[in-house]
C-alpha positions as CSV (number, residue, x, y, z in Angstrom):
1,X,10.5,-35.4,-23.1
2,X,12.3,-36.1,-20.2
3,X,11.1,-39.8,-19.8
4,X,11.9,-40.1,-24.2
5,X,15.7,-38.6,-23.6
6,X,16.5,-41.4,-20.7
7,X,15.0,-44.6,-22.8
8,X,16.7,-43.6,-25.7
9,X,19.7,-43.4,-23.5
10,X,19.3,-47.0,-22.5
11,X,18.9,-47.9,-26.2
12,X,22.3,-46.6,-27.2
13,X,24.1,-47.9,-24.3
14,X,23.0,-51.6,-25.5
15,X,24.1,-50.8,-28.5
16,X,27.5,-49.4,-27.3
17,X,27.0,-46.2,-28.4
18,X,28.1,-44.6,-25.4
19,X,28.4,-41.2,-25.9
20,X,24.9,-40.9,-27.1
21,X,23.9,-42.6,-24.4
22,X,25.7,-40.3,-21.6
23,X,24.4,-37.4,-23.9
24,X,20.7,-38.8,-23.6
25,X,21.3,-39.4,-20.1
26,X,22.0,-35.9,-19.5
27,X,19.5,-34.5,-21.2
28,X,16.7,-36.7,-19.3
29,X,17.9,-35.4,-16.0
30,X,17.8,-32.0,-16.6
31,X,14.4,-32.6,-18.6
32,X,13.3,-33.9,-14.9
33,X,14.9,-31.1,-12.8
34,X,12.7,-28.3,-15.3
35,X,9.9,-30.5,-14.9
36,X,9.9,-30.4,-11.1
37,X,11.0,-26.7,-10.6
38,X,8.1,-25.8,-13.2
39,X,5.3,-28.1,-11.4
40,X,6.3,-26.2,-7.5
41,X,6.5,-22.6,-9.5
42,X,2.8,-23.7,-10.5
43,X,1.6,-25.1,-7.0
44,X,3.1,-22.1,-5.0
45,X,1.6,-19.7,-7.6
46,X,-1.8,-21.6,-7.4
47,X,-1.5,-21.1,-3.2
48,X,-0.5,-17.8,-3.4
49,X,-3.1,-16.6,-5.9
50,X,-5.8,-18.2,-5.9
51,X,-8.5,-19.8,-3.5
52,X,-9.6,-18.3,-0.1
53,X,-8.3,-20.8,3.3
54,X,-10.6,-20.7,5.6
55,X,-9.1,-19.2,9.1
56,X,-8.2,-22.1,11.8
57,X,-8.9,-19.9,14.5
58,X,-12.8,-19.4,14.8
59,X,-12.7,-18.0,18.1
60,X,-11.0,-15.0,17.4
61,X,-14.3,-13.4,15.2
62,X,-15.9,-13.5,18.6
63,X,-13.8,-10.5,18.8
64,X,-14.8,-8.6,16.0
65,X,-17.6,-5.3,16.8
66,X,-19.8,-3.3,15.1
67,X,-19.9,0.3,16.5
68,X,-22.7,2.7,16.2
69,X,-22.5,6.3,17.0
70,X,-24.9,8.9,17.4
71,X,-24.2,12.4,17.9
72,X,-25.0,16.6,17.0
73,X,-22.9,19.2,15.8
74,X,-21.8,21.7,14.5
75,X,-20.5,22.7,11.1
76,X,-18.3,25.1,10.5
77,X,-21.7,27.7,9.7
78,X,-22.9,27.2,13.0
79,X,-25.4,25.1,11.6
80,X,-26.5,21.9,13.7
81,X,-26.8,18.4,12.1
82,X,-27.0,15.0,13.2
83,X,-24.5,12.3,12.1
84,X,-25.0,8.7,12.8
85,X,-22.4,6.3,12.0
86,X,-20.2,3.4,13.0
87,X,-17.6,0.9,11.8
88,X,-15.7,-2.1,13.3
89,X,-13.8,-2.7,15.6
90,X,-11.3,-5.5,17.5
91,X,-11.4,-6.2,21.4
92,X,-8.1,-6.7,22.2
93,X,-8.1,-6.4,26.2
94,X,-10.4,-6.2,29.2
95,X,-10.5,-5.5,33.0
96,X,-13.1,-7.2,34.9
97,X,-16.4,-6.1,33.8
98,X,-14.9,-3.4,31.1
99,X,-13.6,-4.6,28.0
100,X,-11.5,-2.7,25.3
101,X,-12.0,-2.5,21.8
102,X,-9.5,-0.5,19.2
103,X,-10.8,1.3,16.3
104,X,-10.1,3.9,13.9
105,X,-10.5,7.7,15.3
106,X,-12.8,9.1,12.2
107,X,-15.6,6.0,13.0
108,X,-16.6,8.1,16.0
109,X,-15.0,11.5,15.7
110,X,-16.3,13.8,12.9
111,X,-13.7,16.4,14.3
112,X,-11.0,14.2,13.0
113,X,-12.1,14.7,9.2
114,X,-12.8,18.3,9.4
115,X,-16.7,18.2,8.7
116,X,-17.5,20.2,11.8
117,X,-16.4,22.7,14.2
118,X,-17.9,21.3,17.5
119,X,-20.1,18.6,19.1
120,X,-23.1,19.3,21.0
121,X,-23.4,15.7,22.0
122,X,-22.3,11.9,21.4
123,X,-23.9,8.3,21.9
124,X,-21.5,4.9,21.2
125,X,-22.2,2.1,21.5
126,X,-20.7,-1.6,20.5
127,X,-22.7,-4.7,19.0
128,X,-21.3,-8.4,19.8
129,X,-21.1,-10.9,17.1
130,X,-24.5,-12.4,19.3
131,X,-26.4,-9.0,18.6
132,X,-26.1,-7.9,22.3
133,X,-25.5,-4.0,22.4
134,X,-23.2,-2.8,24.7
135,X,-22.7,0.9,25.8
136,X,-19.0,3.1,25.7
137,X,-18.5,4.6,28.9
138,X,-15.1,6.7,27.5
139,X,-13.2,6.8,24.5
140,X,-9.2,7.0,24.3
141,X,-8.1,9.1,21.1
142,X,-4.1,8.1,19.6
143,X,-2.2,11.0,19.9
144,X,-0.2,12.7,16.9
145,X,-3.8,12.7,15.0
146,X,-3.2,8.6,14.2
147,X,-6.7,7.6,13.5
148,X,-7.2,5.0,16.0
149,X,-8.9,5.2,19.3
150,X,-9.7,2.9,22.3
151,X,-13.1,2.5,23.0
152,X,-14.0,1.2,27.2
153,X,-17.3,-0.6,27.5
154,X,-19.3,-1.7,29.8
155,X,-19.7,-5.5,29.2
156,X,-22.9,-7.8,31.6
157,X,-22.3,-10.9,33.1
158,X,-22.2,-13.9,30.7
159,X,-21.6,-11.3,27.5
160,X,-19.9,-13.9,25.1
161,X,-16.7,-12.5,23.4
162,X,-13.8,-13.1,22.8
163,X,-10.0,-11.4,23.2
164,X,-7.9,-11.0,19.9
165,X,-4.1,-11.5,20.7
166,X,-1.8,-9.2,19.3
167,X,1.8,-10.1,17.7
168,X,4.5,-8.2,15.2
169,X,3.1,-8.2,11.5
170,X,5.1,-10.9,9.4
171,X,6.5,-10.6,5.6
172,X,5.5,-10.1,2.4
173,X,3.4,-12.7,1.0
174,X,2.3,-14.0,4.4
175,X,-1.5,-15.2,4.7
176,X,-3.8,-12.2,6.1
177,X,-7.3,-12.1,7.4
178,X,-9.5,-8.8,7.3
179,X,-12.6,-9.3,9.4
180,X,-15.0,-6.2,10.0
181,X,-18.5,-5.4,9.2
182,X,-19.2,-3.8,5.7
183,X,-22.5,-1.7,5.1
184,X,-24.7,-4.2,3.2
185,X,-27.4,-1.5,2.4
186,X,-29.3,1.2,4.5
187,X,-29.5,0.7,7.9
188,X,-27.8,-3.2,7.7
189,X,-24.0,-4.3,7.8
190,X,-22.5,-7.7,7.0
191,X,-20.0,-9.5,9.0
192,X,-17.1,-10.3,6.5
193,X,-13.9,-11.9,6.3
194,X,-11.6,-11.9,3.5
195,X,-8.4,-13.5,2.2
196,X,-5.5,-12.2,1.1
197,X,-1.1,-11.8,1.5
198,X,0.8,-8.9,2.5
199,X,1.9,-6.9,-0.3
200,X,4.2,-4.4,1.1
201,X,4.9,-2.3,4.3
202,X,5.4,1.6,4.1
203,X,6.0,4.0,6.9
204,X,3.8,7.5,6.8
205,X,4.1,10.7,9.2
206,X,1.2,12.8,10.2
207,X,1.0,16.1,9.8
208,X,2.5,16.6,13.3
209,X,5.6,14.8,12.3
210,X,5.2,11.6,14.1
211,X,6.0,8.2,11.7
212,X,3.6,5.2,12.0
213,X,3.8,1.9,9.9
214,X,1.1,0.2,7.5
215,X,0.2,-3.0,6.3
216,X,-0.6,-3.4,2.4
217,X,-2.5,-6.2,1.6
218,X,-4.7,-7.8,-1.1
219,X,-7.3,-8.4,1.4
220,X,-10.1,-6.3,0.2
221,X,-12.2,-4.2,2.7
222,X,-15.3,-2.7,2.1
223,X,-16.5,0.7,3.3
224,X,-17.4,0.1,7.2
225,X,-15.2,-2.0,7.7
226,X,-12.8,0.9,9.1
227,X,-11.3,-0.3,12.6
228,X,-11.7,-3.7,11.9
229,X,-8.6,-6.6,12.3
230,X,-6.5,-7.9,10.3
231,X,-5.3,-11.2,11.2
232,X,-2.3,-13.4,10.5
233,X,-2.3,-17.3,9.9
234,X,-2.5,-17.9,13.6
235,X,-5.3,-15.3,14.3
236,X,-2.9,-12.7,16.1
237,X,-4.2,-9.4,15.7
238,X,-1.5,-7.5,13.4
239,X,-3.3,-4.2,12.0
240,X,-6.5,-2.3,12.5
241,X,-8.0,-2.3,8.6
242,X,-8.3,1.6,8.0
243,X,-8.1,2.5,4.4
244,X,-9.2,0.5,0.8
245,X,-9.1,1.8,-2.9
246,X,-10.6,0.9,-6.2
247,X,-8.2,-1.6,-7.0
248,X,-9.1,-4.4,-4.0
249,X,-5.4,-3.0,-2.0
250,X,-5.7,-2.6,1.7
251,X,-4.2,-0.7,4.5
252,X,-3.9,-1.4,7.8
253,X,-1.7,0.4,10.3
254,X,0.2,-1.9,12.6
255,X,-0.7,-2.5,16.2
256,X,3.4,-3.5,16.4
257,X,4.3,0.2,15.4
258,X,1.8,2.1,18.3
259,X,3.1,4.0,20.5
260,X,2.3,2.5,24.5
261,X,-1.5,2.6,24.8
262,X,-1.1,4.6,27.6
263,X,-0.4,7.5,25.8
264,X,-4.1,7.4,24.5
265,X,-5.7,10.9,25.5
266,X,-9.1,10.9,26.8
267,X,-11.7,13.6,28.1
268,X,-14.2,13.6,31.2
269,X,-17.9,13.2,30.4
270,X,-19.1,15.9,28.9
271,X,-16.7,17.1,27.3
272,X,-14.7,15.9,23.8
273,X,-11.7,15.7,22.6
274,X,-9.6,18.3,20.2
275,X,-6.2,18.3,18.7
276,X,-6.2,21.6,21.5
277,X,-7.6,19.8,23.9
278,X,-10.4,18.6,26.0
279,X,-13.7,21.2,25.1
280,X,-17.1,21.2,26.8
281,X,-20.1,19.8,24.8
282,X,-21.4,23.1,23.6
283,X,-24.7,24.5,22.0
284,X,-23.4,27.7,22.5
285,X,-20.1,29.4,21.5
286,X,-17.4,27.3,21.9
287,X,-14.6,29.6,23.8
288,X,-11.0,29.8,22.9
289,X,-10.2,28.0,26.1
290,X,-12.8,25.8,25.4
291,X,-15.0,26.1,27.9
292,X,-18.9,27.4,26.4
293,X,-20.8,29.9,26.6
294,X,-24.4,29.9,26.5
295,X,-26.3,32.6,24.8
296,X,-27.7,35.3,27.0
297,X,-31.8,34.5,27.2
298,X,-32.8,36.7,30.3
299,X,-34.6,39.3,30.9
300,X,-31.9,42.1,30.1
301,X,-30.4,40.1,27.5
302,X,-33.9,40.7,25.3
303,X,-33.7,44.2,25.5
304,X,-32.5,46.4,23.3
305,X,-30.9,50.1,23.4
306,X,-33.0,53.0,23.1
307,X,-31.7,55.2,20.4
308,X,-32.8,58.9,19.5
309,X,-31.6,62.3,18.2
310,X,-29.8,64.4,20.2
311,X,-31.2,67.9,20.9
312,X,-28.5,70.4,19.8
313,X,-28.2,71.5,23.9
314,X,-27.5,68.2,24.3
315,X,-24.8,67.8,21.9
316,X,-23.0,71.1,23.2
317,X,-23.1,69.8,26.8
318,X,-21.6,66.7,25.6
């Protein structure tokens, strides 16, 4: 319409018809200036929307985990019962032979989702993107109940991994990366990485009163794939990926809102971590200054009172 509006503009100017002509004019140039604004409206949306980029920055799923956990509680009925588990996590630091990876708190602490009253005792242990197993020698718990935690492992010589940088989240609409390992089926995961833009950022308080920002993105996460990263365009770490719903939004609570690191809590070995405190590993009855208490199993504790009548005498000399 455009390109029709500025010949028949032409047409009236060689016939001296010069109003029509400016008039035709015009109306071609604006046709133009729709067209354009129109066709970029259409490419943007197009980027924005649809297709998946591939992320530049292959390196940085070197430093993407899996984490298995093994351990016996505790419910609240007294009643013992083993959970295995895991998620993902992101190393994001390391210290000669150690490295650190962050995850979310409830992928190794069943404590932290109020499913059990004590632990008896724990096994983690992380899994490189080769397959190599690696074991946790301690885990560092976010204070204010924020479900993350630091994990320290023991890495060998020649391990091969990688360490995620971490940056300030960007804006809305930026290009994210979640990377993490999703349960596949029983007993398998699958490495993944999705697409996606940030939707929104909010700001939530625990139930102790302490703030802490989140990430909302379009970049779908499946269940496991709690403590994974997500990414920016450069592959900076921005978020550990902690919560999805039904409707393909994610959450991710930002590594740039933390508190120092060094305010991670952590216990000696063998003992665990509570919002009270550090508490033994206990088979017995846990204490209320958490320290345990084995029952009694010796030869006095197996006897039991002799009980009788009393003989009237007896009675009046009592």
């Amino acid at each position: 319409m455009a390109v029709l509006s500025i010949i028949f503009s032409i047409l009236q100017f060689r016939k001296n018809k010069t109003g029509l002509a400016i008039a035709g004019l015009i109306l071609g140039i604006l046709g133009l200036i729709a067209s354009a604004a129109i066709g970029a409206f259409i490419i943007l949306t197009f980027s924005l929307f649809s297709g998946k980029p591939e992320l530049k920055y292959p390196e940085i799923e070197k430093s993407i985990v899996l984490i298995k956990t093994s351990a016996i509680y505790l419910n609240n009925d007294g009643i013992r019962f083993k959970s295995p588990g895991g998620g993902s996590g992101v190393i994001f630091n390391e210290e000669g032979s150690r490295i650190f990876v962050i995850t979310n708190r409830h992928v190794i602490d069943c404590l932290y989702t109020y499913s059990c009253s004590q632990m008896i005792n724990q096994t983690i242990s992380v899994m490189l993107h080769t397959g190599e197993i690696l074991p946790v020698i301690k885990s560092y718990i976010a204070p204010n109940k924020i479900d993350l935690t630091i994990l320290e492992v023991q890495a060998n010589k020649g391990s091969n991994y990688s360490i995620a940088s971490i940056t300030k989240e960007g804006s809305d609409l930026d290009l994210v990366y979640a990377i993490g390992y999703p349960a596949f089926v029983i007993n398998a995961r699958e490495y993944s990485r999705s697409s996606g833009r940030i939707t929104g950022f909010r700001e939530l308080i625990t139930e102790t009163g302490s703030k802490f920002k989140v990430i909302d993105s379009n970049a779908f996460i499946d269940f496991g794939s709690s403590g994974g990263g997500l990414f920016d365009s450069k592959g900076n770490l921005i978020g550990i990926t902690t919560w999805g719903d039904r409707l393909s939004n994610a959450y991710a609570i930002s590594i740039s809102g933390l508190a120092d690191l060094s305010t991670f809590k952590s216990c000696q070995n063998g003992a665990f971590y509570t919002d009270e405190g550090c508490a033994e590993l206990c088979e017995g009855v846990l204490e209320d200054d958490l320290t345990c208490s084995l029952p009694c199993t010796d030869f006095y504790c197996r006897m039991e009172e002799i009980k009788g009548e009393m003989t009237p005498a007896a009675k009046m000399e009592v």
